[in-house]
N, C-alpha and C positions, 0 to 999 in steps of 0.2 A: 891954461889958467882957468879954475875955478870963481863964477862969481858967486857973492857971500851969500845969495840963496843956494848956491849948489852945496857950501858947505855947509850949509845948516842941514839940509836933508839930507848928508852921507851922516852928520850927527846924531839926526833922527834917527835912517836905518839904521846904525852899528849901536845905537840904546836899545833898539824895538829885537836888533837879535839879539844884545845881551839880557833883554827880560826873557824871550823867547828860550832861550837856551837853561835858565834859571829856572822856566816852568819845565820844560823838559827833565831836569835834574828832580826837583821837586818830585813830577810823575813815576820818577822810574823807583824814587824810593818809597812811594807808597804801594807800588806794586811787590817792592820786595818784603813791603810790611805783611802787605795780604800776603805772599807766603810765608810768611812765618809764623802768619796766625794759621792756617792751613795746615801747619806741623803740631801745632802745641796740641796735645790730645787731652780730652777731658777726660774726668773720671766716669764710668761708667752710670754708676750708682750714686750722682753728687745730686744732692739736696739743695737749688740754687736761694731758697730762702737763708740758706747762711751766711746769705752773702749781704754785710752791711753796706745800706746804701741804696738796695737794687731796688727800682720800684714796685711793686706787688705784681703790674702787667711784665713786668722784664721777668719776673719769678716766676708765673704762670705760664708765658710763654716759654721759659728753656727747659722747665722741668716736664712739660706736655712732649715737647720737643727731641728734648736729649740729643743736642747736636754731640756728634763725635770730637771733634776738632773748635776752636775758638775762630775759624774761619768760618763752620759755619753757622754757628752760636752768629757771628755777625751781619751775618747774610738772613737771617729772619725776621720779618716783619716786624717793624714796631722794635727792634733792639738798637739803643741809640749808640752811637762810639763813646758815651758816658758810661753807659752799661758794659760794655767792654772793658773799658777801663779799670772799670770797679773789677770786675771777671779776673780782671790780671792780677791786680793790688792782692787779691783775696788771693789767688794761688799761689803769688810768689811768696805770701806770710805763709801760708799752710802745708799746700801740696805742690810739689813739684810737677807738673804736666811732664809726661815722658814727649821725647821728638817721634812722633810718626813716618816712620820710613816710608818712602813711595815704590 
């Protein structure tokens, strides 16, 4: 026989692994975001000031830069997951990013 504080703390643990398990799920799908920003490949010769929205430091930094890939366009200082964002909207109107074979 369980007394009623036992069953409150097996309540507790089986909530704390159902958040537990929730952030695990969470984590693994923003790992597969990062790769698939890792695949989306830029344009070589893209002019990030065409890009509506972006802020002047996010345009000076990509165009110095010239990341290959929107992975790692993300991975540069100062590039916010705003600026990303915008990065995508403006490609998927425009240009299509080819997938980068590994």
């Amino acid at each position: 026989m369980v007394a009623a504080g036992g069953v409150v703390l097996l309540e507790v643990i089986a909530f704390e692994q159902e958040m537990d398990a929730r952030y695990i799920e969470r984590q693994k799908r923003e790992v597969e975001r990062r790769r698939e920003f890792d695949s989306l490949s830029l344009p070589t010769e893209f002019d990030y000031r065409q890009v509506r929205g972006l802020s002047v430091e996010a345009q000076e930094k990509l165009n110095q830069h010239k990341p290959e890939t929107v992975g790692q366009a993300s991975r540069i200082s100062g590039i916010t997951p705003a600026a990303i964002s915008l990065l995508l909207v403006h490609l998927k109107r425009g240009l299509q990013p080819s997938k980068k074979t590994a």
